[in-house]
C-alpha positions as CSV (number, residue, x, y, z in Angstrom):
1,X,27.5,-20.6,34.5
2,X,28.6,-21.8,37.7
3,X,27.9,-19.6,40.7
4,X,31.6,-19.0,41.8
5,X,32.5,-18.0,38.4
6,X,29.7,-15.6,38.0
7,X,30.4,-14.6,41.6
8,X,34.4,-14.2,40.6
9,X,33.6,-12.5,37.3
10,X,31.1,-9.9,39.2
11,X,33.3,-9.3,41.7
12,X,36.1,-8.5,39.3
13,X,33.8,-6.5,37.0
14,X,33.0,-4.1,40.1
15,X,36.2,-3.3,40.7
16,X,36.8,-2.8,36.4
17,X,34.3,-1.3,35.5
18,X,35.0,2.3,35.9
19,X,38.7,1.9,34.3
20,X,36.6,0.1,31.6
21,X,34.4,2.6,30.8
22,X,36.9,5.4,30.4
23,X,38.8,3.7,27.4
24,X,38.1,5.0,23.7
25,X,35.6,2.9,22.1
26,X,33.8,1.3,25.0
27,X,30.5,1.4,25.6
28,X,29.3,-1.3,28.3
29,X,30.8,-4.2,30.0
30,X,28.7,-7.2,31.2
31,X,29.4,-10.8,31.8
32,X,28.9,-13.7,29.3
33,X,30.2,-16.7,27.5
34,X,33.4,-16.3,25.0
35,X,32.6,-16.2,21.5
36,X,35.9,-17.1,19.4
37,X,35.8,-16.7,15.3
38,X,32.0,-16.6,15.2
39,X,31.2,-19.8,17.7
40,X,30.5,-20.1,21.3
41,X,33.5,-21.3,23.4
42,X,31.0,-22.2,26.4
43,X,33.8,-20.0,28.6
44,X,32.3,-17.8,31.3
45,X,34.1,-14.1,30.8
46,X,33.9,-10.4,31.2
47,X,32.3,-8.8,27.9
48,X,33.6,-5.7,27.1
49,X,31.3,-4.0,24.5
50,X,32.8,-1.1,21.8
51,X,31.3,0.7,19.6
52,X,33.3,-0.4,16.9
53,X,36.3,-2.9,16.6
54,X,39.5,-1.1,15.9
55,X,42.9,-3.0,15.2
56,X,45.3,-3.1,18.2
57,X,47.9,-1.2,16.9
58,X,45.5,2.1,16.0
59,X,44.3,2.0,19.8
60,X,47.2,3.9,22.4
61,X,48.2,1.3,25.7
62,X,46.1,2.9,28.2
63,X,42.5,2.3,25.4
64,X,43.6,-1.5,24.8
65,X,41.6,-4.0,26.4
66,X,43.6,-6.8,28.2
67,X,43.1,-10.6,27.2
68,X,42.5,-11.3,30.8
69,X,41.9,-9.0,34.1
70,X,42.9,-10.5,37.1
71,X,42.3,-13.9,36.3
72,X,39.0,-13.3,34.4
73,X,39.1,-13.7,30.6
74,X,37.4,-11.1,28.4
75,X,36.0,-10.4,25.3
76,X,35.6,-7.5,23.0
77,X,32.5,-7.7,21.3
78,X,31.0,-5.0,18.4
79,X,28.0,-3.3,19.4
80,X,27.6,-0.2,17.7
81,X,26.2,3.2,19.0
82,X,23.9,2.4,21.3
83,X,20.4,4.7,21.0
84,X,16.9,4.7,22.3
85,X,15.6,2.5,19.6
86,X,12.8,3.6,17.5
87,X,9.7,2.0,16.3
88,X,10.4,-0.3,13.3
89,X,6.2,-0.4,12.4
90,X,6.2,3.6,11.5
91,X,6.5,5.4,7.9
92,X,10.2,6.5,7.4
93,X,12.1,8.0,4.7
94,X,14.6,6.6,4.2
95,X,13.4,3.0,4.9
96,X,16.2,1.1,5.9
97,X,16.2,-2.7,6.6
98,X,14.4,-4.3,9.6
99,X,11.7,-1.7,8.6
100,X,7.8,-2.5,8.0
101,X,6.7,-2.9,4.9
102,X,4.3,-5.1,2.6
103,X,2.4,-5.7,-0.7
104,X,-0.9,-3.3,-0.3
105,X,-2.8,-6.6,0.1
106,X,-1.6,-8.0,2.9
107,X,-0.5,-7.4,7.0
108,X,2.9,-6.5,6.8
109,X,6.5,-8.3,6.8
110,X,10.1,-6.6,7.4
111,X,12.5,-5.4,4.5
112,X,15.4,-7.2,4.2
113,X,18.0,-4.9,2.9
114,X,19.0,-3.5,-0.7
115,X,20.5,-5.7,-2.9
116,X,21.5,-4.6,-7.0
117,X,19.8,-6.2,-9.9
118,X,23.0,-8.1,-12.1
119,X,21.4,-6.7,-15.2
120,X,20.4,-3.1,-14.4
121,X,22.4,-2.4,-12.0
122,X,19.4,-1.0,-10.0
123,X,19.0,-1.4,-6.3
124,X,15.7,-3.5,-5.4
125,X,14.0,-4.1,-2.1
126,X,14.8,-7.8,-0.8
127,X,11.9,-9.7,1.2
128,X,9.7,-12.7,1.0
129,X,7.0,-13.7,-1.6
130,X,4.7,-13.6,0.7
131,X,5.8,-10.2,1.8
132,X,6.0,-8.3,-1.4
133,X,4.3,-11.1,-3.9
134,X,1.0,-12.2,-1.4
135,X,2.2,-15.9,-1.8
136,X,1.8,-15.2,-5.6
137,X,-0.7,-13.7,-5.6
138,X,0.7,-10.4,-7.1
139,X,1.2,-8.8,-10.4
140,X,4.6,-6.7,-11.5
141,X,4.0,-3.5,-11.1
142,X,2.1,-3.6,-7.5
143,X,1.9,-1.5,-5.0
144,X,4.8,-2.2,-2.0
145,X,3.6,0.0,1.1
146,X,6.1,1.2,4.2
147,X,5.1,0.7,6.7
148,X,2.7,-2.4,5.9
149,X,-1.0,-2.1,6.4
150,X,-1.5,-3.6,9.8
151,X,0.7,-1.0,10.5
152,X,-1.0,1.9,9.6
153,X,0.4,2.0,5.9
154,X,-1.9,2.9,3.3
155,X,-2.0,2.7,-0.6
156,X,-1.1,5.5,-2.6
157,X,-0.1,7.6,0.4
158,X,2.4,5.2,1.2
159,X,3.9,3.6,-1.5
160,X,7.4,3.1,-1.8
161,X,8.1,1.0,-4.3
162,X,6.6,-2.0,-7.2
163,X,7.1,-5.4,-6.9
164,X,9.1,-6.3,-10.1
165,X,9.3,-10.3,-9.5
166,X,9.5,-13.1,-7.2
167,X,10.7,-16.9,-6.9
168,X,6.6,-18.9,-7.0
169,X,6.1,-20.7,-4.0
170,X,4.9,-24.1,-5.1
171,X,2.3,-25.8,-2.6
172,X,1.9,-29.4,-2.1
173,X,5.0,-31.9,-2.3
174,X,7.0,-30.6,-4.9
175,X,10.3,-28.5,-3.0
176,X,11.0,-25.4,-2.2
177,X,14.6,-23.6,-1.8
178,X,13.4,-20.1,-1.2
179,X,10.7,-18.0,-0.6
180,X,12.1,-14.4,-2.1
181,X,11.1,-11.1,-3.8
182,X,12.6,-8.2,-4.7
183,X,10.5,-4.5,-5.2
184,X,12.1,-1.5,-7.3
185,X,11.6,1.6,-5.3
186,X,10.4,4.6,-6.8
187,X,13.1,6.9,-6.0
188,X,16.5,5.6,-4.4
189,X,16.5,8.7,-1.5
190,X,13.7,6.5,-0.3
191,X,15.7,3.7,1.1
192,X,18.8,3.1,2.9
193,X,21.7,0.4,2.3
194,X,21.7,0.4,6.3
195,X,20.0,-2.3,8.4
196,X,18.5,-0.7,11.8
197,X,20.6,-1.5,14.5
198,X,23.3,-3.6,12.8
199,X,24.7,-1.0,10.1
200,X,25.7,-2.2,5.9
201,X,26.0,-5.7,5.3
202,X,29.5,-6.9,4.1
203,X,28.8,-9.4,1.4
204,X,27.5,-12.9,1.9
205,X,29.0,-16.3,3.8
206,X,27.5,-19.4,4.0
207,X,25.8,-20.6,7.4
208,X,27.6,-22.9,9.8
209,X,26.2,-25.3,12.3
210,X,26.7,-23.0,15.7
211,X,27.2,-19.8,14.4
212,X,25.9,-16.5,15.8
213,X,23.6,-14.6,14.1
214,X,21.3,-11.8,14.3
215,X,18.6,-9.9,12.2
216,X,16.5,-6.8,12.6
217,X,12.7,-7.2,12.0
218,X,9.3,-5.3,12.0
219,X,7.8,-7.2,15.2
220,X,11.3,-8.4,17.4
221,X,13.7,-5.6,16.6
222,X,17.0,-6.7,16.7
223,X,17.8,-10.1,17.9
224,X,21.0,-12.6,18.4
225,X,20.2,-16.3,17.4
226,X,22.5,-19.6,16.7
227,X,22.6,-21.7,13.9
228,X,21.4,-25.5,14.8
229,X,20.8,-27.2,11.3
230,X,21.9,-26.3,7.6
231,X,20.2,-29.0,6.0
232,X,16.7,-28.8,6.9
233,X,13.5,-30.2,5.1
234,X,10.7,-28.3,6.6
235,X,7.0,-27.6,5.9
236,X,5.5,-24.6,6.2
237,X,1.8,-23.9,6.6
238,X,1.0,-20.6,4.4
239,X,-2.6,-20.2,6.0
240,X,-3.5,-23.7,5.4
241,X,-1.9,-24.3,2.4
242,X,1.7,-26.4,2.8
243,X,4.7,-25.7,1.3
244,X,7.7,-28.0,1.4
245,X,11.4,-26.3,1.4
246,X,14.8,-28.1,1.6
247,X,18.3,-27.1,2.5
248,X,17.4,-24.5,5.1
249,X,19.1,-22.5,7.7
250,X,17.2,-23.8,11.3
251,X,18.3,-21.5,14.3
252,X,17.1,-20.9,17.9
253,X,14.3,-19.1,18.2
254,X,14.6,-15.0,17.4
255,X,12.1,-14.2,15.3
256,X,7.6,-13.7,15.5
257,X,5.2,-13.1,12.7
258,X,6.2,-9.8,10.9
259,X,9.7,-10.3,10.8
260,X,9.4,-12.6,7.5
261,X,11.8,-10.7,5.1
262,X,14.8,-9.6,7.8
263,X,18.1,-10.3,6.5
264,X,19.9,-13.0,8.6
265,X,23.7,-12.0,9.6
266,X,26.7,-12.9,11.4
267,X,28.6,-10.7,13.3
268,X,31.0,-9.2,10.7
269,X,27.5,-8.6,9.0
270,X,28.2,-10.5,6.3
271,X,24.3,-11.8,4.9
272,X,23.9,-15.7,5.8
273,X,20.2,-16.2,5.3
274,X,16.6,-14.1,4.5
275,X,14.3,-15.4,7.3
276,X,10.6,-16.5,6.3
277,X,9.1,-19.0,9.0
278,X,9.6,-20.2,12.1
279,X,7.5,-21.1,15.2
280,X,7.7,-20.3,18.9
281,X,10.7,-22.6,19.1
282,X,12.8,-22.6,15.8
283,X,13.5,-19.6,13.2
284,X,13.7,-20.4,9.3
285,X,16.2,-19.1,6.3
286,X,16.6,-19.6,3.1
287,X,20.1,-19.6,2.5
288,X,21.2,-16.4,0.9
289,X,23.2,-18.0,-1.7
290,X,20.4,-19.6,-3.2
291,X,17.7,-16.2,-2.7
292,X,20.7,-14.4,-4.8
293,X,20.9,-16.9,-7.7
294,X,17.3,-17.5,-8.4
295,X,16.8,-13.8,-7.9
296,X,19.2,-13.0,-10.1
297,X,20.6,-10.1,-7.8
298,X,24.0,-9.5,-5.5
Protein backbone atom coordinates (compact mmCIF):
# COMPACT_ATOMS: atom_id res chain seq x y z
CA UNK A 1 0.00 0.00 0.00
CA UNK A 2 1.04 3.41 -0.87
CA UNK A 3 1.89 5.72 2.02
CA UNK A 4 -0.93 8.36 1.41
CA UNK A 5 -3.54 5.80 1.19
CA UNK A 6 -2.53 4.13 4.30
CA UNK A 7 -2.00 7.67 5.70
CA UNK A 8 -5.76 8.58 4.31
CA UNK A 9 -7.29 5.32 5.44
CA UNK A 10 -5.60 5.80 9.14
CA UNK A 11 -6.66 9.08 9.38
CA UNK A 12 -10.19 8.18 8.45
CA UNK A 13 -10.21 5.11 10.65
CA UNK A 14 -9.33 7.46 13.78
CA UNK A 15 -11.99 9.41 13.35
CA UNK A 16 -14.47 5.96 12.68
CA UNK A 17 -13.61 3.95 14.74
CA UNK A 18 -15.60 4.65 17.78
CA UNK A 19 -19.03 4.98 15.68
CA UNK A 20 -17.65 1.64 14.29
CA UNK A 21 -17.36 -0.20 17.23
CA UNK A 22 -20.79 0.70 18.65
CA UNK A 23 -22.73 -1.08 15.72
CA UNK A 24 -24.35 -4.65 16.38
CA UNK A 25 -22.07 -7.26 15.11
CA UNK A 26 -18.72 -5.54 15.05
CA UNK A 27 -15.88 -6.55 16.56
CA UNK A 28 -12.65 -4.72 15.19
CA UNK A 29 -11.83 -2.48 12.35
CA UNK A 30 -8.32 -2.40 10.79
CA UNK A 31 -7.05 -1.54 7.40
CA UNK A 32 -6.32 -3.92 4.46
CA UNK A 33 -6.77 -4.93 0.85
CA UNK A 34 -10.59 -5.62 -0.55
CA UNK A 35 -11.45 -9.08 -0.92
CA UNK A 36 -14.54 -9.32 -3.46
CA UNK A 37 -16.31 -13.00 -3.95
CA UNK A 38 -13.48 -14.88 -2.41
CA UNK A 39 -10.34 -13.06 -4.48
CA UNK A 40 -8.13 -10.15 -3.67
CA UNK A 41 -9.06 -6.90 -5.45
CA UNK A 42 -5.50 -5.45 -4.59
CA UNK A 43 -7.72 -2.20 -3.25
CA UNK A 44 -6.41 -0.56 -0.09
CA UNK A 45 -9.67 -0.13 2.36
CA UNK A 46 -10.97 0.09 5.92
CA UNK A 47 -11.81 -3.64 7.21
CA UNK A 48 -14.55 -3.72 9.27
CA UNK A 49 -14.57 -7.15 11.17
CA UNK A 50 -18.20 -8.78 12.57
CA UNK A 51 -18.80 -11.49 14.22
CA UNK A 52 -21.01 -12.87 11.95
CA UNK A 53 -22.39 -11.72 8.49
CA UNK A 54 -26.00 -10.84 8.65
CA UNK A 55 -28.13 -9.88 5.54
CA UNK A 56 -28.73 -6.11 5.07
CA UNK A 57 -32.18 -6.01 5.53
CA UNK A 58 -32.09 -8.01 9.18
CA UNK A 59 -29.53 -5.21 10.47
CA UNK A 60 -31.56 -1.61 11.53
CA UNK A 61 -29.83 1.85 9.61
CA UNK A 62 -27.89 3.02 12.37
CA UNK A 63 -25.88 -1.11 12.58
CA UNK A 64 -25.29 -1.12 8.64
CA UNK A 65 -21.98 -0.60 7.53
CA UNK A 66 -21.56 2.00 4.65
CA UNK A 67 -19.88 0.83 1.24
CA UNK A 68 -17.56 3.80 1.64
CA UNK A 69 -16.78 6.44 4.66
CA UNK A 70 -15.54 9.53 3.53
CA UNK A 71 -13.97 8.54 0.51
CA UNK A 72 -12.40 5.31 1.94
CA UNK A 73 -13.88 1.98 0.75
CA UNK A 74 -14.67 -0.79 3.27
CA UNK A 75 -15.07 -4.13 3.79
CA UNK A 76 -17.12 -6.38 6.01
CA UNK A 77 -15.25 -9.38 6.73
CA UNK A 78 -16.47 -12.65 9.06
CA UNK A 79 -14.48 -13.17 11.92
CA UNK A 80 -16.18 -14.87 14.51
CA UNK A 81 -16.12 -14.42 18.43
CA UNK A 82 -12.99 -13.50 19.02
CA UNK A 83 -11.33 -15.40 22.39
CA UNK A 84 -8.02 -15.98 24.11
CA UNK A 85 -7.10 -18.90 22.05
CA UNK A 86 -6.31 -22.08 23.65
CA UNK A 87 -3.70 -24.61 23.16
CA UNK A 88 -4.44 -26.88 20.18
CA UNK A 89 -1.48 -29.63 21.55
CA UNK A 90 -3.61 -30.48 24.95
CA UNK A 91 -6.14 -33.53 25.66
CA UNK A 92 -9.77 -32.21 25.12
CA UNK A 93 -13.09 -33.76 25.07
CA UNK A 94 -14.68 -33.01 22.73
CA UNK A 95 -11.80 -32.92 20.14
CA UNK A 96 -12.73 -30.65 17.63
CA UNK A 97 -10.76 -30.03 14.37
CA UNK A 98 -7.32 -28.21 14.32
CA UNK A 99 -6.77 -30.39 17.46
CA UNK A 100 -3.60 -32.80 18.07
CA UNK A 101 -3.83 -36.03 17.49
CA UNK A 102 -1.94 -39.11 15.94
CA UNK A 103 -1.56 -42.91 15.49
CA UNK A 104 0.17 -44.22 19.00
CA UNK A 105 3.28 -44.72 16.89
CA UNK A 106 4.17 -41.66 15.77
CA UNK A 107 4.75 -37.52 16.80
CA UNK A 108 1.51 -36.08 16.16
CA UNK A 109 -0.53 -34.43 13.18
CA UNK A 110 -3.80 -32.17 13.37
CA UNK A 111 -7.47 -33.62 12.90
CA UNK A 112 -9.07 -32.51 10.12
CA UNK A 113 -12.78 -32.39 10.88
CA UNK A 114 -15.68 -35.18 10.92
CA UNK A 115 -16.77 -36.33 7.92
CA UNK A 116 -19.77 -39.52 7.58
CA UNK A 117 -18.89 -42.88 6.19
CA UNK A 118 -21.55 -43.31 2.79
CA UNK A 119 -22.21 -46.76 3.93
CA UNK A 120 -22.68 -46.60 7.74
CA UNK A 121 -23.53 -43.54 8.13
CA UNK A 122 -21.01 -43.15 10.97
CA UNK A 123 -18.92 -40.11 11.59
CA UNK A 124 -15.01 -40.80 11.16
CA UNK A 125 -12.03 -38.69 12.00
CA UNK A 126 -10.46 -37.24 8.71
CA UNK A 127 -6.46 -36.73 8.53
CA UNK A 128 -3.50 -37.90 6.69
CA UNK A 129 -1.96 -41.49 6.36
CA UNK A 130 0.79 -40.58 7.78
CA UNK A 131 -1.13 -39.13 10.63
CA UNK A 132 -3.49 -41.89 11.57
CA UNK A 133 -2.01 -44.79 9.21
CA UNK A 134 2.16 -44.23 10.06
CA UNK A 135 2.76 -43.97 6.14
CA UNK A 136 1.16 -47.50 6.08
CA UNK A 137 2.45 -48.69 8.42
CA UNK A 138 -0.81 -49.38 10.56
CA UNK A 139 -3.23 -52.06 11.06
CA UNK A 140 -7.39 -51.42 11.39
CA UNK A 141 -8.19 -51.40 14.53
CA UNK A 142 -5.06 -49.10 15.99
CA UNK A 143 -4.78 -47.01 18.49
CA UNK A 144 -5.57 -43.05 17.36
CA UNK A 145 -4.30 -40.87 20.48
CA UNK A 146 -5.49 -36.95 21.27
CA UNK A 147 -3.47 -35.21 21.71
CA UNK A 148 -0.49 -37.03 19.70
CA UNK A 149 2.53 -38.35 21.52
CA UNK A 150 5.00 -35.60 21.17
CA UNK A 151 2.42 -33.89 22.75
CA UNK A 152 2.02 -35.49 25.84
CA UNK A 153 -0.63 -38.12 24.55
CA UNK A 154 -0.39 -41.55 25.70
CA UNK A 155 -1.80 -44.98 24.71
CA UNK A 156 -4.58 -46.39 26.40
CA UNK A 157 -5.03 -43.29 28.56
CA UNK A 158 -5.65 -41.40 25.59
CA UNK A 159 -7.18 -43.02 22.99
CA UNK A 160 -9.90 -41.65 21.11
CA UNK A 161 -10.50 -43.49 18.46
CA UNK A 162 -9.23 -46.80 15.72
CA UNK A 163 -8.04 -46.20 12.53
CA UNK A 164 -10.55 -48.06 10.23
CA UNK A 165 -8.63 -47.46 6.69
CA UNK A 166 -6.55 -45.33 4.65
CA UNK A 167 -5.69 -44.39 0.83
CA UNK A 168 -1.62 -46.44 0.66
CA UNK A 169 0.89 -44.02 -0.16
CA UNK A 170 2.87 -45.55 -2.98
CA UNK A 171 6.74 -44.55 -2.95
CA UNK A 172 8.81 -44.26 -5.84
CA UNK A 173 7.44 -42.89 -9.36
CA UNK A 174 4.12 -44.30 -9.52
CA UNK A 175 1.39 -41.08 -8.55
CA UNK A 176 -0.13 -40.05 -5.84
CA UNK A 177 -3.65 -38.05 -5.58
CA UNK A 178 -4.03 -38.09 -1.87
CA UNK A 179 -2.57 -38.89 1.21
CA UNK A 180 -5.93 -39.58 3.57
CA UNK A 181 -7.33 -41.54 6.49
CA UNK A 182 -10.17 -41.72 8.39
CA UNK A 183 -10.40 -43.12 12.36
CA UNK A 184 -13.89 -44.26 13.95
CA UNK A 185 -13.97 -42.77 17.37
CA UNK A 186 -15.02 -44.58 20.17
CA UNK A 187 -17.85 -42.70 21.35
CA UNK A 188 -19.28 -39.70 19.28
CA UNK A 189 -19.40 -37.12 22.63
CA UNK A 190 -15.82 -37.40 22.06
CA UNK A 191 -15.53 -35.18 19.04
CA UNK A 192 -16.91 -32.15 17.71
CA UNK A 193 -18.28 -31.29 14.03
CA UNK A 194 -16.55 -27.73 14.90
CA UNK A 195 -13.14 -26.62 13.59
CA UNK A 196 -11.29 -24.36 16.39
CA UNK A 197 -11.46 -21.01 15.39
CA UNK A 198 -13.35 -21.22 12.10
CA UNK A 199 -16.77 -22.98 13.33
CA UNK A 200 -18.80 -26.16 10.91
CA UNK A 201 -17.69 -26.50 7.48
CA UNK A 202 -20.46 -25.93 4.84
CA UNK A 203 -19.90 -28.64 2.28
CA UNK A 204 -17.12 -28.79 -0.27
CA UNK A 205 -15.96 -26.38 -3.41
CA UNK A 206 -13.26 -26.86 -5.59
CA UNK A 207 -10.05 -24.63 -5.25
CA UNK A 208 -9.43 -21.72 -7.49
CA UNK A 209 -6.12 -20.11 -8.52
CA UNK A 210 -6.15 -16.96 -5.97
CA UNK A 211 -8.56 -17.86 -3.61
CA UNK A 212 -8.40 -17.19 0.14
CA UNK A 213 -8.15 -19.82 2.39
CA UNK A 214 -7.44 -20.76 5.89
CA UNK A 215 -7.13 -23.91 8.16
CA UNK A 216 -6.65 -24.53 11.89
CA UNK A 217 -3.69 -26.88 12.81
CA UNK A 218 -1.82 -28.46 15.84
CA UNK A 219 1.44 -26.37 15.47
CA UNK A 220 0.14 -22.78 13.49
CA UNK A 221 -3.27 -22.39 14.92
CA UNK A 222 -5.32 -20.70 12.63
CA UNK A 223 -4.01 -19.26 9.49
CA UNK A 224 -5.13 -17.25 6.14
CA UNK A 225 -3.35 -18.53 2.88
CA UNK A 226 -3.96 -18.02 -1.09
CA UNK A 227 -4.26 -20.45 -3.58
CA UNK A 228 -1.27 -20.19 -6.36
CA UNK A 229 -1.42 -23.50 -8.35
CA UNK A 230 -4.29 -26.32 -8.75
CA UNK A 231 -2.44 -28.47 -10.90
CA UNK A 232 0.69 -29.30 -9.19
CA UNK A 233 3.02 -32.43 -9.59
CA UNK A 234 5.07 -32.44 -6.41
CA UNK A 235 7.35 -34.78 -4.53
CA UNK A 236 7.33 -35.23 -1.20
CA UNK A 237 10.13 -36.68 1.01
CA UNK A 238 8.31 -38.97 3.77
CA UNK A 239 11.69 -39.34 5.91
CA UNK A 240 13.68 -40.25 3.00
CA UNK A 241 11.42 -42.09 1.14
CA UNK A 242 9.74 -40.08 -2.03
CA UNK A 243 6.37 -39.94 -2.89
CA UNK A 244 5.14 -38.41 -6.08
CA UNK A 245 1.40 -36.67 -6.08
CA UNK A 246 -0.40 -34.85 -8.93
CA UNK A 247 -3.18 -32.44 -9.18
CA UNK A 248 -2.54 -30.61 -5.96
CA UNK A 249 -3.70 -27.51 -4.30
CA UNK A 250 -0.15 -25.20 -3.89
CA UNK A 251 -0.74 -22.10 -1.60
CA UNK A 252 1.43 -19.54 0.17
CA UNK A 253 2.96 -20.60 2.93
CA UNK A 254 0.51 -21.19 6.26
CA UNK A 255 1.29 -24.25 7.57
CA UNK A 256 4.71 -26.10 9.75
CA UNK A 257 5.11 -29.79 10.63
CA UNK A 258 2.13 -30.92 12.81
CA UNK A 259 -0.46 -29.31 10.98
CA UNK A 260 -0.62 -32.36 8.34
CA UNK A 261 -4.35 -33.37 8.52
CA UNK A 262 -6.05 -29.58 9.00
CA UNK A 263 -8.95 -29.18 6.78
CA UNK A 264 -8.25 -26.41 4.10
CA UNK A 265 -11.20 -23.77 3.72
CA UNK A 266 -12.48 -20.81 2.15
CA UNK A 267 -14.18 -18.19 3.82
CA UNK A 268 -17.80 -19.38 3.58
CA UNK A 269 -16.07 -22.50 5.19
CA UNK A 270 -16.85 -24.56 2.59
CA UNK A 271 -13.83 -27.59 2.67
CA UNK A 272 -11.36 -27.03 -0.45
CA UNK A 273 -8.39 -29.19 0.43
CA UNK A 274 -6.82 -31.63 3.49
CA UNK A 275 -3.31 -30.19 3.89
CA UNK A 276 -0.29 -32.88 4.13
CA UNK A 277 3.12 -31.11 3.07
CA UNK A 278 4.60 -28.14 2.43
CA UNK A 279 7.96 -26.38 3.12
CA UNK A 280 8.97 -23.00 4.61
CA UNK A 281 7.74 -21.45 1.38
CA UNK A 282 4.68 -23.31 -0.12
CA UNK A 283 1.77 -25.34 1.69
CA UNK A 284 0.29 -28.68 0.07
CA UNK A 285 -3.50 -30.17 -0.38
CA UNK A 286 -4.99 -32.81 -1.72
CA UNK A 287 -7.99 -31.70 -3.18
CA UNK A 288 -10.96 -32.55 -1.15
CA UNK A 289 -12.92 -33.91 -3.87
CA UNK A 290 -10.62 -36.54 -4.54
CA UNK A 291 -9.81 -37.40 -0.42
CA UNK A 292 -13.83 -37.88 -0.34
CA UNK A 293 -14.13 -40.28 -3.33
CA UNK A 294 -11.26 -42.60 -2.55
CA UNK A 295 -12.32 -42.40 1.02
CA UNK A 296 -15.53 -43.27 0.32
CA UNK A 297 -16.91 -40.63 2.85
CA UNK A 298 -18.91 -36.96 2.61
Amino acid sequence: MKKSTTAKISKVLKQSESKLLKKSNVVGVGIGKKIKGGKRTGRACLKVYVEKKVAKERLSKQDLVPPWIAEVETDVVEVGKIRPLASNRQRSRPARGGASIGHYKITAGTLGCLVKDKKTGKALILSNNHVLANSNEAQKGDSIIQPGAADGGKNPKDKIAELERWVKISFGNRANTVDAAVALPLNDKDVSPAISSIGIPKGTVKGTVGLVIQKTGRTTDHTLGEIQDIHATVRVDYDGKTALFRNQILTSAMSQGGDSGSLVLDQKRRAVGLLFAGSDLVTICNPIGDVCKLLDVQ
